[in-house]
C-alpha positions in Angstrom: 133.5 -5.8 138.6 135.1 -9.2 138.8 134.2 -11.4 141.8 137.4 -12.4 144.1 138.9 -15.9 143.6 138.0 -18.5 145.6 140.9 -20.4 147.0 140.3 -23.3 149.0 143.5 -25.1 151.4 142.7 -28.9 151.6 145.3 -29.6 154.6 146.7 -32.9 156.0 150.1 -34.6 156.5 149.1 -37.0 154.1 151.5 -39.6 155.1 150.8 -41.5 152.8 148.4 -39.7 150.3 145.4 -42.3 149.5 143.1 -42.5 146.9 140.5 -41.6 149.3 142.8 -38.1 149.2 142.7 -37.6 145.8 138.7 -38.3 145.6 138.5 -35.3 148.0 141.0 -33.8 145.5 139.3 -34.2 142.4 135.9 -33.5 143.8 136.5 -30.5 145.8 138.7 -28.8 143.3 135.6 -27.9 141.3 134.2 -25.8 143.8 137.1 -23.9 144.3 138.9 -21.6 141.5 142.5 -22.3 143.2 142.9 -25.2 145.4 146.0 -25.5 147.7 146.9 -29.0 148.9 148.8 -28.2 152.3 151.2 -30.8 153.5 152.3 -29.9 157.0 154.2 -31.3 160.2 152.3 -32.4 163.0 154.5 -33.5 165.9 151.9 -35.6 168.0 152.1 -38.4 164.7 155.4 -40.5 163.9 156.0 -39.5 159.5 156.9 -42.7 157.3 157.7 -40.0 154.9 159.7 -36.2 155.1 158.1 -33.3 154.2 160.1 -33.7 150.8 159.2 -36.9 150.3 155.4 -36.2 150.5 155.8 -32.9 148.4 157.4 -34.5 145.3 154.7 -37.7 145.4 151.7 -35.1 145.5 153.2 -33.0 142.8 153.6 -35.9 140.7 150.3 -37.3 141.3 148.6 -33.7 140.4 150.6 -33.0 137.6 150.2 -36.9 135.8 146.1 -35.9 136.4 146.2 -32.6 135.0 145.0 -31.1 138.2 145.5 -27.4 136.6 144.1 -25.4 139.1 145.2 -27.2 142.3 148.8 -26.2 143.2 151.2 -28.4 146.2 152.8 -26.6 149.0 154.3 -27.5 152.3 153.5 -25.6 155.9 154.2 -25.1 159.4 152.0 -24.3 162.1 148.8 -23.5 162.3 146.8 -24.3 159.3 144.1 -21.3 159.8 147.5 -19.1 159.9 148.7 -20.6 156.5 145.2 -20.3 155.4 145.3 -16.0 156.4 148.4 -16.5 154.5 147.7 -17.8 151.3 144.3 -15.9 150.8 141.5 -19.0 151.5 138.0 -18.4 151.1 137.6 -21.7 153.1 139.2 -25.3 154.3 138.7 -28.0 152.5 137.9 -31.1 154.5 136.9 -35.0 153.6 134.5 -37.2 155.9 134.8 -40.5 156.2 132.7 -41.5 158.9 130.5 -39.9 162.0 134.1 -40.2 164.4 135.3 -37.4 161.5 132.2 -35.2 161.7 132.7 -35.1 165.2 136.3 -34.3 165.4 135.6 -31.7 162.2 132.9 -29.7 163.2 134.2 -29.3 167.0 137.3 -27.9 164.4 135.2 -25.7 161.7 133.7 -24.2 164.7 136.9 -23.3 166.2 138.3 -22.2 163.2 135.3 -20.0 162.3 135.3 -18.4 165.8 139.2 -17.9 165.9 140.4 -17.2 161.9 136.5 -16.5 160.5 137.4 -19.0 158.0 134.7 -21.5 156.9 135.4 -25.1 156.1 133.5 -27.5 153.2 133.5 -31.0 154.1 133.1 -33.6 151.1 132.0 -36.7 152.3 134.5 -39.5 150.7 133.7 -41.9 148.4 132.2 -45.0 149.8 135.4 -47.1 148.1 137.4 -45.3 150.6 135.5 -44.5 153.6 137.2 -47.6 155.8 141.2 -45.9 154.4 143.2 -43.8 156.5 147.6 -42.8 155.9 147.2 -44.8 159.6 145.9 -47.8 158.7 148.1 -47.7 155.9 151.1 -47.4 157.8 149.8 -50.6 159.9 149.3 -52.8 157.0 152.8 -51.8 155.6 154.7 -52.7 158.5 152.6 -56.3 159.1 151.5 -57.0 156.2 152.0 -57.3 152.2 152.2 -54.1 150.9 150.9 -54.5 147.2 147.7 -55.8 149.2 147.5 -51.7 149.0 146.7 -51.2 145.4 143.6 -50.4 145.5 144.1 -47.9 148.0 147.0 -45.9 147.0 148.0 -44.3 143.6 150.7 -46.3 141.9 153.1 -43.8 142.5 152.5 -44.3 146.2 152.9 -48.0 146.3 155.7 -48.2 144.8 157.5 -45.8 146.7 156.0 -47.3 149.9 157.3 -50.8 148.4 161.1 -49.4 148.5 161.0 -48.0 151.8 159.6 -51.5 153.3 162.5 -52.8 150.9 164.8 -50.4 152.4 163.7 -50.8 156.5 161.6 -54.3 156.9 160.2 -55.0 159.9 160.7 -51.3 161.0 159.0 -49.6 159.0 156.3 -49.5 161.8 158.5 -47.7 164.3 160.9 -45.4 162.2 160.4 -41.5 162.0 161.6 -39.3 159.4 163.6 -37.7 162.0 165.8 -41.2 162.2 164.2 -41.7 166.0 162.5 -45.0 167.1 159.0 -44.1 168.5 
């Protein structure tokens, strides 16, 4: 008898995808025979990138690694409903820092008593455990944006480079839906 597959959904807007990202990547996708990197929407936050945008980066990125058994795909709504969907064992989630374990296990709980789906954390690597897509986004608008290297994959930076290129000074307050926050 052969055991089921264990797919694991790593979800996030991952706008932009850090190397703290793809730490959790590389690390969880060991632990998982199929892992799904789930890009969705979430209204409450203001997107420097579409849902296109952030597809084609992260497919890139996993292909020029040889991620073989981690696959890219985009979603709407609720992630424990894409999870049902797509057959996951359990969520994959990074930690950063004791503000995330909060917010995370208030959500693992919820999403085991809700969906019955459990949820890994991996705690970051200590490199990365300061970096977030919204301090990212900060920095780009105010600051110099190669100042990012070590944060983001090259691929990343310089597609973060045109689009500070392309909007200057707004890049802080444009949406991917063309509206000022």
């Amino acid at each position: 008898m052969t055991r089921p597959l264990k797919i694991g959904l790593f979800p996030g807007t991952f706008d932009p995808l850090t190397n703290g990202h793809m730490d959790v990547i590389r690390r969880g996708r060991a632990l998982f025979d199929q892992l799904t990197l789930a890009i969705g929407q979430n209204p409450t936050k203001s997107l420097l990138f579409s849902m296109d945008e952030r597809l084609e980066m992260t497919r890139q990125l996993v292909a020029l690694e040889g991620l073989d058994n981690v696959t890219v795909a985009g979603f709407e709504g609720l992630t424990v409903d894409y999870a049902r969907q797509i057959g996951a064992t359990a969520i994959l989630r990074g930690l950063r820092n004791v503000t995330d374990l909060n917010f995370e296990f208030q959500l693992a709980l919820t999403n085991r008593a809700v969906a019955d789906i459990e949820t890994v954390f991996i705690m970051t690597g200590e490199t990365y455990a300061f970096t977030s897509s919204s301090l990212i986004r900060q920095i780009a608008a105010g600051g110099d944006v190669e100042s990012l290297h070590r944060l983001l994959p090259a691929t990343v930076l310089e597609r973060l480079k045109d689009k500070k290129k392309r909007l200057g000074p707004g890049i802080a307050s444009i949406r991917v839906d063309g509206c000022k926050e």
